[in-house]
C-alpha positions in Angstrom: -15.0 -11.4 8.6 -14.9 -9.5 5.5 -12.6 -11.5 2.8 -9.7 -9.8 1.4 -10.1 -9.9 -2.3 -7.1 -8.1 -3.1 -5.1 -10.7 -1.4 -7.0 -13.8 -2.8 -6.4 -11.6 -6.6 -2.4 -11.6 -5.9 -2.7 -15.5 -4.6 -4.1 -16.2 -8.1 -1.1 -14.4 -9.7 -2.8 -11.1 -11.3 -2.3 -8.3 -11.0 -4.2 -5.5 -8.6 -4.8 -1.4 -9.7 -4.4 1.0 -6.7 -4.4 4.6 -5.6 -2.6 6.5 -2.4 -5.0 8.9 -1.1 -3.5 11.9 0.7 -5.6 14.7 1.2 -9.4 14.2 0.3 -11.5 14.0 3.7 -14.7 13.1 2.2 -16.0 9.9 2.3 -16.9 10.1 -1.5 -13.5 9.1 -2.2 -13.1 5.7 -1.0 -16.7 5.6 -3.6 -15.3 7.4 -6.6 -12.2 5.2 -6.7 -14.2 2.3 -6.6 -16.8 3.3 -9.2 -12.9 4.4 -11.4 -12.7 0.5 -10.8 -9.7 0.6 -8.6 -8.6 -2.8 -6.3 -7.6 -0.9 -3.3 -6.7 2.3 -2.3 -3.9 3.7 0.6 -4.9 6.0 2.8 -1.6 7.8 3.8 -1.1 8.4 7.7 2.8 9.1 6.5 2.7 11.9 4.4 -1.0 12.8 4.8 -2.3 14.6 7.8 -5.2 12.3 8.4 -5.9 11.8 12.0 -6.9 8.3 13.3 -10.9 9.6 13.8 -10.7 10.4 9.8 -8.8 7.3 8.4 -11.4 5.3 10.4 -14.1 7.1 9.1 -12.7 6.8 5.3 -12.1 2.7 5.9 -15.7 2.4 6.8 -17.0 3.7 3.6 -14.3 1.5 1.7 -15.1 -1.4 3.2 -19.0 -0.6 2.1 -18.0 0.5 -1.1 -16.2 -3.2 -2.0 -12.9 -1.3 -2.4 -10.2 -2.9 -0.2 -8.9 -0.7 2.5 -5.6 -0.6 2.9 -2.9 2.1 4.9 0.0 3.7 4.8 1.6 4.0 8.3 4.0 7.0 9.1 5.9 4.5 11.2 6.7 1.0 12.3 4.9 1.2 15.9 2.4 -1.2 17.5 -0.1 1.3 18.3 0.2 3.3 14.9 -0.1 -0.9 13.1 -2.8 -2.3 15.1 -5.2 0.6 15.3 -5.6 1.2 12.0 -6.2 -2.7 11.1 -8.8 -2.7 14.2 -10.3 0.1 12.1 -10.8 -2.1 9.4 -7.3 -1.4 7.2 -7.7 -4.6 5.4 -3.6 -4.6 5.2 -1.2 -2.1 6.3 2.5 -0.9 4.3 5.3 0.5 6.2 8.0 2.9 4.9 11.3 3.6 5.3 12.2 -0.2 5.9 16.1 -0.6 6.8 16.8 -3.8 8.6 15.0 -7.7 9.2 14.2 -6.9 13.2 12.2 -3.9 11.8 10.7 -6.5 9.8 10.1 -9.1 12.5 8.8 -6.4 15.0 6.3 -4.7 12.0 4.5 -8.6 11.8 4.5 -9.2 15.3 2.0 -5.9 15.6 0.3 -6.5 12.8 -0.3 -10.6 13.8 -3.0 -12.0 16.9 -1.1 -14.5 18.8 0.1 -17.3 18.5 1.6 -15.3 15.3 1.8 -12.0 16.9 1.6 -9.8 19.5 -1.5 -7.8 18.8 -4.2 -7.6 21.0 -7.7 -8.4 20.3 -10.9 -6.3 20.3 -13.6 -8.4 17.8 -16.8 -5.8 17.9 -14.8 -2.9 15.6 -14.5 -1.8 12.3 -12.5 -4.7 11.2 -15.6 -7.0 12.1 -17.9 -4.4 10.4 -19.3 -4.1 14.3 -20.9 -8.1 14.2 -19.4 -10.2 17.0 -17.6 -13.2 15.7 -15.7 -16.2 17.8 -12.5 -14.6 18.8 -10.3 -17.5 17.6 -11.8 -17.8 13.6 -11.7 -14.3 13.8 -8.1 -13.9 14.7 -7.0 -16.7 12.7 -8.5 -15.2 10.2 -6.9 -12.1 10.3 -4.1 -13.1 10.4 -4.2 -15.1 7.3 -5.9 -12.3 5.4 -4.4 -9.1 6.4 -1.6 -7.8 4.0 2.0 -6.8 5.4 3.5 -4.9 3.1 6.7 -3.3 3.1 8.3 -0.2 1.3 11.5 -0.3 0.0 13.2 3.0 -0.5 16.4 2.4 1.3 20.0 1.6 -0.2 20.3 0.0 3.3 17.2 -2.6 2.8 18.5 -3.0 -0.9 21.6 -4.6 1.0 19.9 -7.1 2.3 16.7 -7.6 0.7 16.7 -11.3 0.8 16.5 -11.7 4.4 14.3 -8.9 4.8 11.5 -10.4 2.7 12.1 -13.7 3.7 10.2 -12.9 7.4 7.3 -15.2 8.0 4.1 -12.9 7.2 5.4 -10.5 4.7 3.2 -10.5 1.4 4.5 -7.9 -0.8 7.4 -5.1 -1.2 6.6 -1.7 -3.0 9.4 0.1 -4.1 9.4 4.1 -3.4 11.1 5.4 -6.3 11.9 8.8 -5.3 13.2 8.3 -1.7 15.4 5.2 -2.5 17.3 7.5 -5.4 17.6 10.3 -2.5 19.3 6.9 -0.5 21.9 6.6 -3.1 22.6 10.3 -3.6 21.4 10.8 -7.2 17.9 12.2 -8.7 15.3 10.3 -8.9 15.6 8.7 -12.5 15.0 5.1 -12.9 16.8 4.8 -16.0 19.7 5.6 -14.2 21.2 1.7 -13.7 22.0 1.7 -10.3 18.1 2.6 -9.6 16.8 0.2 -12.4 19.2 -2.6 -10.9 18.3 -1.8 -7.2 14.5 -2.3 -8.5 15.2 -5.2 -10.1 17.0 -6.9 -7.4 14.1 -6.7 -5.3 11.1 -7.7 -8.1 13.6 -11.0 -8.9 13.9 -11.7 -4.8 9.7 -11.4 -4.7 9.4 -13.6 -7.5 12.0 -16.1 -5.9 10.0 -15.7 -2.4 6.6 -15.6 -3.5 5.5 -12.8 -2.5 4.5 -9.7 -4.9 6.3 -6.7 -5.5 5.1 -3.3 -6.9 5.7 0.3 -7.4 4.0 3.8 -6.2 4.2 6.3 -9.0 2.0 8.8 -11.4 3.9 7.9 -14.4 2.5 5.2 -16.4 5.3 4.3 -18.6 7.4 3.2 -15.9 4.5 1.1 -14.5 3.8 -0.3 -17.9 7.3 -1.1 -17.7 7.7 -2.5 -14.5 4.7 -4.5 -15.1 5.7 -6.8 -17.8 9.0 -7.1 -15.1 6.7 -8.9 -13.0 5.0 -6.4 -10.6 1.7 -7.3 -9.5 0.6 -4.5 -7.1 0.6 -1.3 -9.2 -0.4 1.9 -7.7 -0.9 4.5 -10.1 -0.8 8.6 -8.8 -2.6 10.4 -5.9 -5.9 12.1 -5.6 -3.6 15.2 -5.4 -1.9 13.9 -8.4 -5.0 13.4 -10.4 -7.1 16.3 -9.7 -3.7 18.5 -11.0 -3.3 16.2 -14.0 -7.2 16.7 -15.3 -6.9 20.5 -14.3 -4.4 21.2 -15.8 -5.4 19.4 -19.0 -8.7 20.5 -19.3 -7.6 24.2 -18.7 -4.8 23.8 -21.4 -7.5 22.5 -23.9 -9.9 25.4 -23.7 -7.4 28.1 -23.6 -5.9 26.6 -26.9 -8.8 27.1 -28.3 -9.0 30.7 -27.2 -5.1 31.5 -28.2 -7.0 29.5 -32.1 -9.5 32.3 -32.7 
């Protein structure tokens, strides 16, 4: 089975560079990021329309491209979790996490037993199609597939201790935007009950030993949040960066125009 570098580059305390995929259907993607030098990259099943046949598809190039796969489920069911890691999703994150039993329920899909509850089909994409003994390969699954969960609710803020504290969680990334919609405000982190909501859960990663992170397309907060200890950083979308270097190329050539 394929080793999950990501996960043995957060065990060794650094820090890993991400992207969240949400429209681009070619397969070139998953190549271009890695050739940008990217860790990983999410393909989003939440806010993205990607069907099952074109995340597959989209892993499969990943995988060959030595980019770790990773996914963005639009919800915390066992056949949205398991399908996309039999694909090949080399770890999975969740949104919209409220409570613990959410949390206990999202690991026991994403686990083989004894661990879990997911069942087992060796010969897919997450055995690149070689047959492998079932009980290595499950083990090993389970020991190298990421569960990651995102925080954007006031709710899970509440009780983030016992939330990240379930047996098989490895990482919390925070969703900016939707957890300021939670308390009622706009989505500024300088506001402090945003900053001290992030904070609280970055200080209970660290405590737990698990990593914490952020999804946004503005660097200076992830600058910031990284010398606050964040290890998974996800910077922007493909949506976000094809605007960005439109937009800034165009500017440049039609200031030089608006010169002459």
């Amino acid at each position: 089975m394929r080793k999950n570098k990501v996960r043995r580059a957060l065990q060794q305390g650094r820090a890993i560079y991400g992207i969240m995929i949400q429209e681009m259907r070619s397969s070139a993607i998953a190549q271009l990021m890695a050739t940008a030098g990217f860790d990983f990259v999410f393909f989003d099943m939440e806010h993205g329309a990607y069907n099952m046949e074109t995340v597959a598809d989209l892993i499969k190039v990943a995988r060959l491209s030595d980019i770790t796969p990773l996914v963005r489920v639009p919800d915390d069911q066992y056949h949205l979790i398991a399908r996309v890691l039999d694909a090949g999703a080399q770890g999975i994150m969740v949104p919209r996490i409220e409570t613990r039993a959410q949390v206990e329920e999202i690991v026991q899909y994403a686990k083989f037993p004894p661990q879990g509850q997911r069942g087992c089909s060796v010969l897919k994409g997450h055995s690149d199609y070689q047959p492998e003994p079932v009980l290595e390969f499950c083990r090993q699954a389970n020991s190298d597939n990421l569960v990651i969960l995102q925080i954007e609710r006031k709710q899970a803020i509440e009780d983030i201790e016992s939330i990240l504290s379930v047996k098989g969680v490895d990482g919390a990334i925070m969703g900016p935007i939707d957890l300021a919609l939670s308390y009622g405000l706009p989505p500024d982190m300088s506001n402090p009950v945003i900053a001290e909501s992030i904070q609280k859960v970055v200080d209970t990663c660290r405590q737990l030993g698990i990593a914490s992170g952020m999804h946004t397309g503005n660097l200076d907060v992830l600058k910031e949040w990284m010398a606050r200890g964040m290890q998974i950083i996800m910077y922007s979308t493909d949506l976000g960066l094809l605007l960005d270097g439109a937009k800034r190329g165009l500017q440049e050539l039609r200031e030089v125009h608006q010169a002459q």
